[in-house]
Every structure is written in C-alpha cells, then in structure tokens.
C-alpha positions as CSV (number, residue, x, y, z in Angstrom):
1,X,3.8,-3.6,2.9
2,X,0.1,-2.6,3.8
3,X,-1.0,0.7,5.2
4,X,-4.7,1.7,7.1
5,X,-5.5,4.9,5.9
6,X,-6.1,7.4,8.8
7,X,-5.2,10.6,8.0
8,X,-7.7,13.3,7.9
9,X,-6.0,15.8,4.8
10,X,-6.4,13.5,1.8
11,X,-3.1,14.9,-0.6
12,X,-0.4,17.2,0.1
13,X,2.5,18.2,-2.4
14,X,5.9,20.1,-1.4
15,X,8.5,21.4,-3.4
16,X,12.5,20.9,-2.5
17,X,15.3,22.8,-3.6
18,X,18.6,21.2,-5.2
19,X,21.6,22.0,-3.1
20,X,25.5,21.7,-4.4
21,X,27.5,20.1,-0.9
22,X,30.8,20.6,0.4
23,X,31.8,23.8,-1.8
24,X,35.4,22.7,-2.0
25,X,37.3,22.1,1.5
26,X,33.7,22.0,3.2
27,X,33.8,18.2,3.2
28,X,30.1,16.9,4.4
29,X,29.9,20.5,6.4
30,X,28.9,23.4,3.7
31,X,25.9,23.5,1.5
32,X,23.7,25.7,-0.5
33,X,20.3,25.1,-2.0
34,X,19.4,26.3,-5.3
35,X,16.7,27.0,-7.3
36,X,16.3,23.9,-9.4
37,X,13.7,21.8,-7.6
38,X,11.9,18.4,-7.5
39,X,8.1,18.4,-6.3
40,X,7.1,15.3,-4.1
41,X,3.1,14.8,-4.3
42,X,1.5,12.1,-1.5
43,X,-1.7,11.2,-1.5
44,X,-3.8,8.6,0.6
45,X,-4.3,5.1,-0.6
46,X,-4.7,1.4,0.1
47,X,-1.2,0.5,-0.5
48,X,2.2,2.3,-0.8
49,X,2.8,3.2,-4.4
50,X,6.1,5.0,-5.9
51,X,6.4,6.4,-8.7
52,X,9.7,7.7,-10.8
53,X,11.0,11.2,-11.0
54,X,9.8,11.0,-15.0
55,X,6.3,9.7,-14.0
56,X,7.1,6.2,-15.0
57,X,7.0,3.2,-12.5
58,X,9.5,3.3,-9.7
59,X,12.9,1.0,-10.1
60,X,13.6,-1.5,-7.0
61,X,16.3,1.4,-5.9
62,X,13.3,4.4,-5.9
63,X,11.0,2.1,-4.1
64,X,13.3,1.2,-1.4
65,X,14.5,4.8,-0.9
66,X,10.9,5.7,-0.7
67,X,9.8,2.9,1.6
68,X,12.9,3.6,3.9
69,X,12.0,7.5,4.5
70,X,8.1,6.1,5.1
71,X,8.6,3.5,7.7
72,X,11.6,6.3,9.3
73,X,8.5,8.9,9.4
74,X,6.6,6.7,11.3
75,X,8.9,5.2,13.4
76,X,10.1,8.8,14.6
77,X,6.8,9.9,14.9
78,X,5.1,6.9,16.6
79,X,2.5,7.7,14.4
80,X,0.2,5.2,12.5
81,X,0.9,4.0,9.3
82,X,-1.1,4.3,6.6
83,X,-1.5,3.6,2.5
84,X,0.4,6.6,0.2
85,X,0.8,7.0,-3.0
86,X,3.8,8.8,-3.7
87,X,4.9,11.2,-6.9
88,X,8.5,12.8,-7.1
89,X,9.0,14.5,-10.4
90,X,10.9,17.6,-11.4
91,X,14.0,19.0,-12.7
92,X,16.8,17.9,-10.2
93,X,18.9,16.0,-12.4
94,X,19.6,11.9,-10.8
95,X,23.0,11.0,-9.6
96,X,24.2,14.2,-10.2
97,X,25.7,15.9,-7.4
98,X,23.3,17.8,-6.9
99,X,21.1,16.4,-4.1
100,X,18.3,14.4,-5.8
101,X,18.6,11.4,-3.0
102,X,17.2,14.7,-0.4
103,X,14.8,15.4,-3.0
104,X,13.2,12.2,-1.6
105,X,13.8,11.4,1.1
106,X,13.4,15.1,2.8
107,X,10.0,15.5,0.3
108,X,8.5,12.6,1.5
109,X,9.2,13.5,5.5
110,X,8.3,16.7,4.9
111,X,5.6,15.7,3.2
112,X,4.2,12.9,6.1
113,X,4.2,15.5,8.4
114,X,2.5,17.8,6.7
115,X,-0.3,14.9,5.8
116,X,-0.2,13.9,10.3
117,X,-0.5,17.2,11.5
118,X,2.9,18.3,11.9
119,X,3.9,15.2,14.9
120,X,7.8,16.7,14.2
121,X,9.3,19.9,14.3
122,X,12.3,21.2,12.1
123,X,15.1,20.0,14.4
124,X,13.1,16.6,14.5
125,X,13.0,16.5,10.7
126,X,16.8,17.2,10.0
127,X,17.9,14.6,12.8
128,X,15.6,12.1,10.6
129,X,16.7,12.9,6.8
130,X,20.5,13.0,8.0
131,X,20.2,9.2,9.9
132,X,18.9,8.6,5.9
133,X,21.6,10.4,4.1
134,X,24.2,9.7,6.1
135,X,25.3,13.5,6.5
136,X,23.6,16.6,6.7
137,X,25.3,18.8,4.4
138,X,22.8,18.5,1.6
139,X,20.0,17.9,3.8
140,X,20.0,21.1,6.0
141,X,20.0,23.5,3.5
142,X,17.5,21.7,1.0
143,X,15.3,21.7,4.3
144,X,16.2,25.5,5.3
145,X,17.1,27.2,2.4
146,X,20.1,29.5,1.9
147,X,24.0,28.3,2.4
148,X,23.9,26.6,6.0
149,X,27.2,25.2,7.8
150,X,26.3,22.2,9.5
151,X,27.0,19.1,11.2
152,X,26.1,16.0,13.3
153,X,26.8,17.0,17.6
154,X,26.2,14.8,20.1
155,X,23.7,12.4,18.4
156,X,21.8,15.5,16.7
157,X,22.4,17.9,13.9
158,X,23.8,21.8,14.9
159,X,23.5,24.4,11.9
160,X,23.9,27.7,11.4
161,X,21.9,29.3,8.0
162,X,22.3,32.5,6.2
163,X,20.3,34.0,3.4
164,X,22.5,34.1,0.1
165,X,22.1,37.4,-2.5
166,X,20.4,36.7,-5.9
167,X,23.5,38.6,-7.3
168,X,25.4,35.5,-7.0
169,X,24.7,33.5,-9.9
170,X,26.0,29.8,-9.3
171,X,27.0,28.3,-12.7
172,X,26.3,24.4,-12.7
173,X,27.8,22.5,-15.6
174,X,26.2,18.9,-15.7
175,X,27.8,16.0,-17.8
176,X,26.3,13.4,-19.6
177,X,27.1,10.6,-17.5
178,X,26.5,10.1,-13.6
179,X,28.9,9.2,-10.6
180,X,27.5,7.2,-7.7
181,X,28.3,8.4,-4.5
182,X,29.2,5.5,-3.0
183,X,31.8,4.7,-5.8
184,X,33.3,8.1,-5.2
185,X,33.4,8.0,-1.3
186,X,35.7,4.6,-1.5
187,X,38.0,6.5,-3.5
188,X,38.6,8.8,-0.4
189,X,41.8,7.6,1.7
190,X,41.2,6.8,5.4
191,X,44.2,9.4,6.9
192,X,45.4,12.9,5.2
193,X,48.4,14.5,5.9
194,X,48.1,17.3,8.9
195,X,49.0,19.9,6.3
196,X,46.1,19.3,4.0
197,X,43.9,19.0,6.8
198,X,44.4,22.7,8.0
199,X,44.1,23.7,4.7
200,X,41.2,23.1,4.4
201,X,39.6,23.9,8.0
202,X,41.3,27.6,6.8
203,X,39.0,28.3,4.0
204,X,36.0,26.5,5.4
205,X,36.5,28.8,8.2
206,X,36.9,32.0,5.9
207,X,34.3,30.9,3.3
208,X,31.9,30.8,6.5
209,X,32.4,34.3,8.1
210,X,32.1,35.5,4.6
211,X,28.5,34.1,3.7
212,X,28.0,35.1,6.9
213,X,29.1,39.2,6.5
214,X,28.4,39.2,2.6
215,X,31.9,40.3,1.9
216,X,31.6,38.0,-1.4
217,X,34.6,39.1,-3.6
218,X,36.6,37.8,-0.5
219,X,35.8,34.5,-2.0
220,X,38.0,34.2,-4.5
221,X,40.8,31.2,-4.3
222,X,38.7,29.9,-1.1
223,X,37.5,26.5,-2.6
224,X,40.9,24.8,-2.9
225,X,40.3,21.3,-1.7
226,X,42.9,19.0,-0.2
227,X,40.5,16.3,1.4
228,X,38.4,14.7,-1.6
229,X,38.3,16.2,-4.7
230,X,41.7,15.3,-5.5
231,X,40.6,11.7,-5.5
232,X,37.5,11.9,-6.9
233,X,39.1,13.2,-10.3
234,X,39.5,9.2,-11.3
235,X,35.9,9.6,-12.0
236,X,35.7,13.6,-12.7
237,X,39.1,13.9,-15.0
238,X,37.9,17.3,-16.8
239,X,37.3,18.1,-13.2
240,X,40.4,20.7,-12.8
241,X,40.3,21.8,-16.7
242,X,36.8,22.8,-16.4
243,X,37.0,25.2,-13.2
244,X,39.8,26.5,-14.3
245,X,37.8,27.1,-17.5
246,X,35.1,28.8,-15.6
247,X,37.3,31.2,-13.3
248,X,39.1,32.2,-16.6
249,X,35.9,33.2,-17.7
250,X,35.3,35.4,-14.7
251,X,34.1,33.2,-12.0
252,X,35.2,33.6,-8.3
253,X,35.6,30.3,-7.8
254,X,34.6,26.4,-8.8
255,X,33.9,23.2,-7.2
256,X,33.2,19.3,-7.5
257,X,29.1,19.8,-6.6
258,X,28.8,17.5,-3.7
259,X,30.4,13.8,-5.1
260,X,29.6,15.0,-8.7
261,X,29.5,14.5,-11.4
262,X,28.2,18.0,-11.4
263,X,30.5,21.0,-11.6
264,X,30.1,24.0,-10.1
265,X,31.3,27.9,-10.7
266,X,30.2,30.4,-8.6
267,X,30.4,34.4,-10.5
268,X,29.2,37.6,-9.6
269,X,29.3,39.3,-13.3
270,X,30.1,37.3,-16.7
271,X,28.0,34.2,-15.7
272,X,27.4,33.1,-19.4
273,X,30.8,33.4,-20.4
274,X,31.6,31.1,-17.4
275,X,29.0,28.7,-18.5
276,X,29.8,28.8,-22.0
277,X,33.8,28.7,-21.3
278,X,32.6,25.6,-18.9
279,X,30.8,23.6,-21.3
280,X,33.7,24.6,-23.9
281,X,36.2,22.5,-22.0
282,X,34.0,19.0,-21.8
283,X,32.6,19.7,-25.9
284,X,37.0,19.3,-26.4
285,X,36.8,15.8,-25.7
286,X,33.3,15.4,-27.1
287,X,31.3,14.8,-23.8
288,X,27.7,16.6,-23.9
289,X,26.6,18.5,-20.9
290,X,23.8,20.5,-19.7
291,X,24.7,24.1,-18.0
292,X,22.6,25.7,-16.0
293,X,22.5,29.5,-14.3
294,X,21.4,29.6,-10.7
295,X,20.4,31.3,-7.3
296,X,20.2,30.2,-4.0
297,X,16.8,29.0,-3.0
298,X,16.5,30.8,0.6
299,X,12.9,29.0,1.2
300,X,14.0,25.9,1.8
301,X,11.4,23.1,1.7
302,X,7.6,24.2,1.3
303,X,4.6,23.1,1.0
304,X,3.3,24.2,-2.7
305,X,-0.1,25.4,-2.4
306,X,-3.4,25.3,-5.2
C-alpha cells in the first residue's frame, strides 16, 4: 500500500491513557482511563511503515491493526492519503485487559488528524475508533479521560464523562499470561436470566450517580457481575480468589479489567496492602504477576509536545 506525501506538519506524537472496561456489571458501557500510557509517534514518509510497541518490527497482526485505523482515517475524512511511518511504544501491557488495541488504533486517528489539520472533531473521532473496536467502552474514556458511561445510539456514540479524584488509587494486578478477547467474548452465553440482568443494570446505575456526586465509599459491593465475568473465570480461575484477596486487604471493590487477564481493585487507603495481598493469591499457585498502583488519567488523549 503506497501513500503521496501531502501533509504540511512533518511528525506529530500523542500520548493515550490505559483504560480498565466494564468495572464489573458495566458490560461494554463503563470505563476509566488510567495513568499508564502508550505514545504513538507518526511521521511522513514514502510508504506506510509499523513498528512494534518494543521498537522491534511490527507482526502481521500490528500491521493490519495499524493499516485498518489508517485507511478508516482517511476514508472518514475524505482526506488524501499519504506515506507514514508509524511508532507505538510504551508501557500498556499487550492483551492485557487493559486497552492496548485503543492505544493504536485511537493514537494513530488521533494522531492523523492532528498531522491534516484537524478534518474531524471529537464526536467524529469516537464514532471512528468504536466502528474499529467494536464498542466504545474503552475507547471513550482513553479519548476523554476520566470514568465516562457510554454507549452506541442511533448509529453514533452518546457519553457522559466525569473527572475521577487522585485519592482513588486503582490497584491493577497483571498476570503472566494474556487472554484474547475474542476467546473470552465466545465464552459469553447468548440469553441471561431476567434476574441477573437487573442486577446488574442496579449497580451500573448506582456506580454511575456515584462517580458522578463523588460519594465514593458508596461503592463498596457495587461490582458484582452477573453478565460475563462469571464465564470468563474458565480463562481467569484465581479471578474470585484474587478480589476477594484485594477487598480483604482494604479495597472497595475488584473487577475482571475489561476481558482480562488483568485484575483490578479499586481502594481509597491501604493500596499496598491490596496489591501485595493481590499478588499474594496468584504467587500460591506459582503464577508471576506484575502489580501496579494507579489514578485516573482525566486528560484523555493529547498531543505530547517538545
């Protein structure tokens, strides 16, 4: 695939937030972004070039995703194409739960339009990463920052945002080995009983009006799911061990970070303890993992200057 170079600005580089999805019973609806972030760098060339996360060499699968979110920029945009060379490294671990696949996708949009003179506005650029991810929950708040509620309306994306505290720590233990997403959305079965469905539309709708009021310690014993994590545990199975770990330790709450294989605990005091009891539970049956202590990214998607 050849590109004509016609851009005027000859580099640009943005910076994208992780986000942790569906916060329990929020099923492809909640999401928060994080600070833990991935930096997409594009710069004008001949030819369309990708390159890995680690700097190495894009596989087939990078180079597609890449190529898909370039010819969808330009499609959208009606603009003309032209030749990139395109960078993504960072710290947002891969297949992780943790939105890596936006990373991409959302860093090279972003990134296009920044490089064309802005041919798309914000609604424009969340209707286009969705159509790539296939639901907006991760993609609206890695573009907007903060925890958004969101969903798809009529053929476009409706969202509400709101800015999270930095005394919320989120508590993200990450295991050694990955889930793919697809794997863990055919596990999910095609009809749920009424009861589990209203379940869960209770908490998403308490969990809401509590981001959105900062009444916080109402959270607690809000993330019971009913819908998928209960199904994704063939592929999770310290799943339930491990968030009960964390609360124990003196977490709110936990949850499955969007389709894992990253857990999540969310504390307002004791956050080491909940990482360290979180890690504890996985070291038991001699899995490594990686923990991490977080706050919401309330920025969203920027451009990262000299």
């Amino acid at each position: 695939m050849q590109y004509r170079v016609s851009v005027r600005k000859p580099s640009v580089t943005v910076r994208v937030p992780a986000t942790t999805a569906n916060l329990g019973p929020g099923f492809d609806t909640l999401g928060i972004a994080l600070k833990l972030h991935n930096q997409v760098s594009i710069r004008e060339t001949d030819t369309l070039t990708v390159e890995r996360i680690d700097g190495q060499k894009g596989s087939a699968s990078a180079n597609a995703m890449a190529r898909e979110a370039v010819d969808a920029f330009f499609r959208r945009s009606k603009g003309k194409p032209h030749g990139l060379q395109i960078e993504v490294k960072g710290d947002v671990p891969v297949s992780s739960g943790l939105g890596s696949s936006v990373t991409v996708r959302l860093g090279i949009v972003f990134a296009l339009n920044e490089l064309n003179d802005r041919p798309l506005g914000d609604t424009e650029l969340l209707d286009l990463v969705t159509a790539l991810e296939h639901h907006p929950d991760n993609a609206a708040p890695a573009l907007f920052g903060g925890f958004v509620v969101s969903a798809m309306i009529n053929g476009t994306v409706r969202y509400r945002r709101f800015n999270v505290p930095p005394a919320l720590k989120f508590v993200v233990c990450v295991p050694e080995y990955e889930v793919s997403t697809e794997k863990a959305r055919a596990l999910l079965p095609k009809m749920v009983p009424l009861r589990d469905a209203v379940e869960n539309l209770n908490r998403v709708a308490l969990i809401t009006s509590i981001f959105a009021t900062g009444d916080y310690s109402l959270l607690r014993g809000l993330f019971d799911d009913k819908l998928h994590q209960p199904y994704r545990k063939k592929l999770i199975p310290m799943l339930d061990e491990v968030i009960a770990g964390g609360v124990e330790a003196g977490a709110l709450a936990g949850w499955l970070s969007g389709s894992g294989a990253s857990i999540m605990c969310l504390a307002e005091q004791k956050e080491k303890a909940v990482a360290e009891a979180m890690a504890n539970v996985f070291a038991k049956q001699q899995i490594r993992c990686e923990t991490h202590i977080l706050i919401a990214d309330n920025d969203g998607t920027r451009v990262k200057r000299a």
